[in-house]
Short mmCIF file of the C-alpha atoms (twelve columns), coordinates in Angstrom:
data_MODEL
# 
_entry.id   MODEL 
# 
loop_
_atom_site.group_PDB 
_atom_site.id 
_atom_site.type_symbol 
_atom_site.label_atom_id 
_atom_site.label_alt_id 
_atom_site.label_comp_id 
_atom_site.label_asym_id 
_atom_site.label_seq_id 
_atom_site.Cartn_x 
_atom_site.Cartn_y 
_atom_site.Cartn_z 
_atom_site.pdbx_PDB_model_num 
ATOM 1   C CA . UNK A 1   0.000   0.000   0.000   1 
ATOM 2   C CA . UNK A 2   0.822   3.847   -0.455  1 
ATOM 3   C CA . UNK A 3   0.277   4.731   3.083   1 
ATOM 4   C CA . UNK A 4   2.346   4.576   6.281   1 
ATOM 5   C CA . UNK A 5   -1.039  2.676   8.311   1 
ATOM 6   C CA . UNK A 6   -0.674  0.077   5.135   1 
ATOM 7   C CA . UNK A 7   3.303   -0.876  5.229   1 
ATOM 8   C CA . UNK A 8   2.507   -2.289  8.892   1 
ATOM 9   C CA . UNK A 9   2.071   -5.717  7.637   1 
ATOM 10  C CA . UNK A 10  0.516   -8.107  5.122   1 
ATOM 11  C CA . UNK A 11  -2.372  -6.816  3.255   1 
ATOM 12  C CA . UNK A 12  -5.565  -9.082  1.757   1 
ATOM 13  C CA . UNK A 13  -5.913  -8.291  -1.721  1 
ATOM 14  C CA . UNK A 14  -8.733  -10.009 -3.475  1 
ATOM 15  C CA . UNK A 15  -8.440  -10.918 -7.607  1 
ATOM 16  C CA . UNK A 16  -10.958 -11.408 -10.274 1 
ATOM 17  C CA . UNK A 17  -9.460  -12.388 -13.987 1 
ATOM 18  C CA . UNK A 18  -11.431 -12.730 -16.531 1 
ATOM 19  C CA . UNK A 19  -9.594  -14.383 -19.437 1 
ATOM 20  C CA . UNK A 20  -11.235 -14.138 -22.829 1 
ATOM 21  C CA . UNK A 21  -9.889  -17.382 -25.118 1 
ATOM 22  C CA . UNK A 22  -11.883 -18.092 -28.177 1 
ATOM 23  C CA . UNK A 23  -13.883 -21.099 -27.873 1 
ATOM 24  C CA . UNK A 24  -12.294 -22.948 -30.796 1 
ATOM 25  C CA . UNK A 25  -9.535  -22.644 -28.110 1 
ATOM 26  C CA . UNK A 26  -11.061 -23.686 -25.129 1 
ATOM 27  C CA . UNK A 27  -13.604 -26.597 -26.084 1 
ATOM 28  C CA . UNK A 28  -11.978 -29.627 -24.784 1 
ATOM 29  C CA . UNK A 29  -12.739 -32.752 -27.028 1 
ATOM 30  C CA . UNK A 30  -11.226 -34.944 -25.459 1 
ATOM 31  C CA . UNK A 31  -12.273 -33.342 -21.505 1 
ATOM 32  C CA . UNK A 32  -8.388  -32.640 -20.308 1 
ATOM 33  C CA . UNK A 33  -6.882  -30.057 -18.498 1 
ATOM 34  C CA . UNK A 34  -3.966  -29.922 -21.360 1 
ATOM 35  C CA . UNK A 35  -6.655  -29.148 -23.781 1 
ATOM 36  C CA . UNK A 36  -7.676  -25.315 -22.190 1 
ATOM 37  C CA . UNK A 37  -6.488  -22.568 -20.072 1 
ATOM 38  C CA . UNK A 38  -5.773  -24.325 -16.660 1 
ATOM 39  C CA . UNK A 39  -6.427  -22.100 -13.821 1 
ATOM 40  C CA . UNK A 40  -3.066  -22.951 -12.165 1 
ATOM 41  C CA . UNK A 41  -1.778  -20.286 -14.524 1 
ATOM 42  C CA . UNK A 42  -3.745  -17.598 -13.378 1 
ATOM 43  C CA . UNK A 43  -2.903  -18.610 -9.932  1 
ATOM 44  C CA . UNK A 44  0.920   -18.925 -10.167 1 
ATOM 45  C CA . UNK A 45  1.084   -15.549 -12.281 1 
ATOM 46  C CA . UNK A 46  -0.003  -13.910 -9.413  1 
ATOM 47  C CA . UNK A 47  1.164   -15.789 -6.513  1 
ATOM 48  C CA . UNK A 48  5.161   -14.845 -8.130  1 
ATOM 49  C CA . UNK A 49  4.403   -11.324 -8.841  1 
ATOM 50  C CA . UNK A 50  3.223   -11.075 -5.313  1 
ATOM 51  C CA . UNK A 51  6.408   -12.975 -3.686  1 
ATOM 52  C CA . UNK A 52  8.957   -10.055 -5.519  1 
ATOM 53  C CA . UNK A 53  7.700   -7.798  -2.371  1 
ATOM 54  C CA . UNK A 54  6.172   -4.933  -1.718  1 
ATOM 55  C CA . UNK A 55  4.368   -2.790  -4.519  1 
ATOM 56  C CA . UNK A 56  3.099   0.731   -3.627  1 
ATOM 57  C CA . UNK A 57  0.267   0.691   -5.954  1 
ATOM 58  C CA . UNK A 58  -2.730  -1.586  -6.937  1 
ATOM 59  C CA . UNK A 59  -2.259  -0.121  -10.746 1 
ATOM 60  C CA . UNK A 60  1.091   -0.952  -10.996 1 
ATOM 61  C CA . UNK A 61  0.244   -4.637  -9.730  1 
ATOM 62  C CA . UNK A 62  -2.162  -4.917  -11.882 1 
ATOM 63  C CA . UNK A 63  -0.344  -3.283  -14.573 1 
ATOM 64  C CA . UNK A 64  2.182   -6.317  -13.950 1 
ATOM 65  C CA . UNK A 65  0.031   -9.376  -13.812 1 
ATOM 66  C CA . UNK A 66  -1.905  -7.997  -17.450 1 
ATOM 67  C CA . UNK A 67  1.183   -8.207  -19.297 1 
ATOM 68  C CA . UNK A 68  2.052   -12.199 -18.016 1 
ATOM 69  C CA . UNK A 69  -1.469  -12.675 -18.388 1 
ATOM 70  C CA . UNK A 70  -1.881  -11.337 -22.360 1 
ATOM 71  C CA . UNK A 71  1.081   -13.330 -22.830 1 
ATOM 72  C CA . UNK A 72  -0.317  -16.528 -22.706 1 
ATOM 73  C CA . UNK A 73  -0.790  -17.612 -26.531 1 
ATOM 74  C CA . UNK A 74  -4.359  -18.596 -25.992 1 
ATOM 75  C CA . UNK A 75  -5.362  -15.601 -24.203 1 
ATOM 76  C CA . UNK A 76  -6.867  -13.052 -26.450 1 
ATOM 77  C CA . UNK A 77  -7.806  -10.150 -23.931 1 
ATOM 78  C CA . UNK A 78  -8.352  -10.004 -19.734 1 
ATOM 79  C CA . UNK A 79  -10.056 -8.287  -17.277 1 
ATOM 80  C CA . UNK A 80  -8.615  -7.996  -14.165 1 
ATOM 81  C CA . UNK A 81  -9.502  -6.644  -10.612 1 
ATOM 82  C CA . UNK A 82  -8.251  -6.390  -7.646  1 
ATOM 83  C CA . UNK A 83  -9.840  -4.850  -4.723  1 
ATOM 84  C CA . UNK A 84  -8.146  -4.651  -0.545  1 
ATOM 85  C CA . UNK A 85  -11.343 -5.010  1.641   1 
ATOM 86  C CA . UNK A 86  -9.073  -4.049  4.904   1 
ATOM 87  C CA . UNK A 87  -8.072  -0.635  3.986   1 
ATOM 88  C CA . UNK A 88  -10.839 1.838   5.424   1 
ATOM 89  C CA . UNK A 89  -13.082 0.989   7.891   1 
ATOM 90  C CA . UNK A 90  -15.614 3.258   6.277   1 
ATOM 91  C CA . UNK A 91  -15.969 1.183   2.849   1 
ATOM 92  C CA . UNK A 92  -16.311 -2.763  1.967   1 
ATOM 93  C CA . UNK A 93  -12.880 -2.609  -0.291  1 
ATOM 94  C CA . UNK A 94  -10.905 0.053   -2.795  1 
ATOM 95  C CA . UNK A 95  -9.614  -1.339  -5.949  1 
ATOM 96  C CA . UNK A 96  -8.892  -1.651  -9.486  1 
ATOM 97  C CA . UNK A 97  -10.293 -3.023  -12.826 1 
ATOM 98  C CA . UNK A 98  -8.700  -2.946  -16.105 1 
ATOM 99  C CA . UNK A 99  -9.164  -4.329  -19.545 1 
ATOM 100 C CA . UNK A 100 -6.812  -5.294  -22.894 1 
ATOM 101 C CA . UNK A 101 -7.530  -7.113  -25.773 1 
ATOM 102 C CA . UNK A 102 -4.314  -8.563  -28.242 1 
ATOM 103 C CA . UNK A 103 -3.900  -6.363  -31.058 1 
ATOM 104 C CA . UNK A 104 -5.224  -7.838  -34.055 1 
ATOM 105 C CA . UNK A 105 -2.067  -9.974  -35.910 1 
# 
């Protein structure tokens, strides 16, 4: 977090990805994992962007885990959120949501 009350320990963030594959791409035939997007991805994208340390900003976390995310050759666009319920008393959670699609080839 950006402020002082924030860098006193561990924060919860909470994550919502939405990955956009087209369904040519993600229609198992033959019902195996190998055949779509596993969610393990998603999963360890985040969980080693988040073991580098601490980040100041939710944007530039986010920032980070669109461009692994996009990179993934089946992925054709993402929406991603994340949102820290603990911050303010006052409010359920403050966050983030952003959106890319691949550039046309």
């Amino acid at each position: 977090g950006a402020h002082d009350f924030e860098k006193l320990g561990p924060q919860r963030i909470v994550f919502n990805v939405e990955l956009f594959v087209p369904y040519s791409a993600s229609t198992p035939t033959q019902d195996d994992l190998a055949e779509v997007v596993d969610y393990d991805f998603i999963r360890e994208v985040i969980a080693q962007r988040v073991a580098q340390g601490h980040i100041v900003l939710q944007e530039t976390l986010c920032d980070d885990l669109m461009r692994a995310l996009i990179a993934h050759p089946q992925v054709q666009a993402v929406r991603l959120s994340s949102c820290k319920p603990d911050v303010y008393p006052d409010c359920e959670a403050v966050g983030v949501e952003i959106f890319q699609m691949k550039s046309p080839t």
